[in-house]
C-alpha positions, 0 to 999 in steps of 0.5 A: 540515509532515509528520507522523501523522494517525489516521483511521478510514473507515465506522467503521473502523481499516482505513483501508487498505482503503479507500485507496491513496496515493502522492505525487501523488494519494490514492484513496479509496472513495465514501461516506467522509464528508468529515471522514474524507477532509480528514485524507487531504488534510491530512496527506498533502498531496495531491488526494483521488479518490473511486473504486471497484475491481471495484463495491467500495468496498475500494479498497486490497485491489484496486490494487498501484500505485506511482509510476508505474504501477497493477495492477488485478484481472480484476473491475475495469470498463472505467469503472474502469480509464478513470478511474485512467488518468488518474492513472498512466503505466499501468494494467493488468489483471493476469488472474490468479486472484486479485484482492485484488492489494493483499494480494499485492503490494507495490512501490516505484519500485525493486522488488517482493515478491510472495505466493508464488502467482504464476505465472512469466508472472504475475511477469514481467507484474508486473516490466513494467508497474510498471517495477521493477529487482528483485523476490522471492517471499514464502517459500512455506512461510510463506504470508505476504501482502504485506498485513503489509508497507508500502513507499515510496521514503523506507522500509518497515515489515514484520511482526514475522512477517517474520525477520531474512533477509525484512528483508535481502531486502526491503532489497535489492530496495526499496534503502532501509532498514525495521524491523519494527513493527506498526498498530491496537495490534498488528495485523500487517496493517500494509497494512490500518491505514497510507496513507502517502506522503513528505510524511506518513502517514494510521494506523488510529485505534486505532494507539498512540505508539509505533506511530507513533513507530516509523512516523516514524522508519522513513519519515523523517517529523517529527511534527506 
């Protein structure tokens, strides 16, 4: 049955630094100890893998993925880039001056949202490799990061920083519905403290009830 599970890894509520996951596998970093990992693969329902991005163990700031494809930094190793390719339809490196892709995109099976920095060739490579029908740039004059957004096909949960008209926008291009809330007792780096996927979700350890419960209803997810 799905439902929330808390979780820190190496003593910390920012799981999502750590990890990644989608329906069919979680990533994780190496050295997370295994009782930390069992509650991915519980809750989650899926195979744990155990990897790096660019020699890190910050495995969730440098992947943009979604279902089907995967966007890795320039800093990211031939090895690495080999390995995740065993588990996406495409990996591609995005050579970009950034590298933290996580922080700066997030995506779903029907669309993206982007900070706003990219270029324009940068946006197109983005829209091509993920296989998105839509996309939209963060508002630039607000320099929000895709790190206060989390997004699947079942919903998405956004930053209270996020107004009414970024909602819309977000619903347009994820074609699925969200609400705002918050992670780790009110932290609106909501990507950082939430590793989710249709069968469950995996939150920071200090994230309280009625942030979870706001989680469930937004995702779809029966509490365990």
């Amino acid at each position: 049955m799905v439902g929330t599970s808390r979780n820190f890894i190496f003593n910390s509520e920012l799981i999502g630094a750590f990890s990644f996951a989608n329906n069919k596998y979680c990533f994780i970093c190496k050295g997370a100890e295994q009782k930390y990992k069992r509650i991915f693969e519980e809750t989650l329902e899926i195979e744990v893998k155990e990897i790096t991005i660019s020699e890190s163990s910050l495995v969730g700031i440098f992947i943009a993925a979604n279902s089907r494809a995967a966007l890795l930094p320039w800093s990211a190793t031939e090895e690495e880039i080999d390995v995740l390719k065993s588990y996406f339809d495409e990996v591609a490196v995005l050579r970009t001056k950034f590298n933290a892709l996580g922080n700066l995109i997030s995506a779903n099976s029907k669309g993206a949202v982007l900070h706003a920095d990219f270029t324009e060739d940068e946006v197109n490579f983005i829209k091509d490799v993920l296989k998105v029908k839509s996309i939209a740039i963060l508002p630039a004059e607000n320099r929000k990061l895709a790190s206060f957004l989390v997004v699947n096909d079942k919903g998405f949960l956004a930053s209270p920083l996020f107004d009414e008209s970024a909602l819309k926008l977000f619903r347009e291009i994820f074609d699925t519905e969200g609400d705002i809330g918050t992670i780790n007792r009110g932290s609106s780096a909501i990507k950082l403290g939430l590793v989710i996927n249709e069968k469950g979700a995996v939150v920071g350890g200090l994230t309280t009830g009625a942030e979870i419960a706001k989680i469930e209803q937004v995702f779809g997810l029966a509490k365990k």
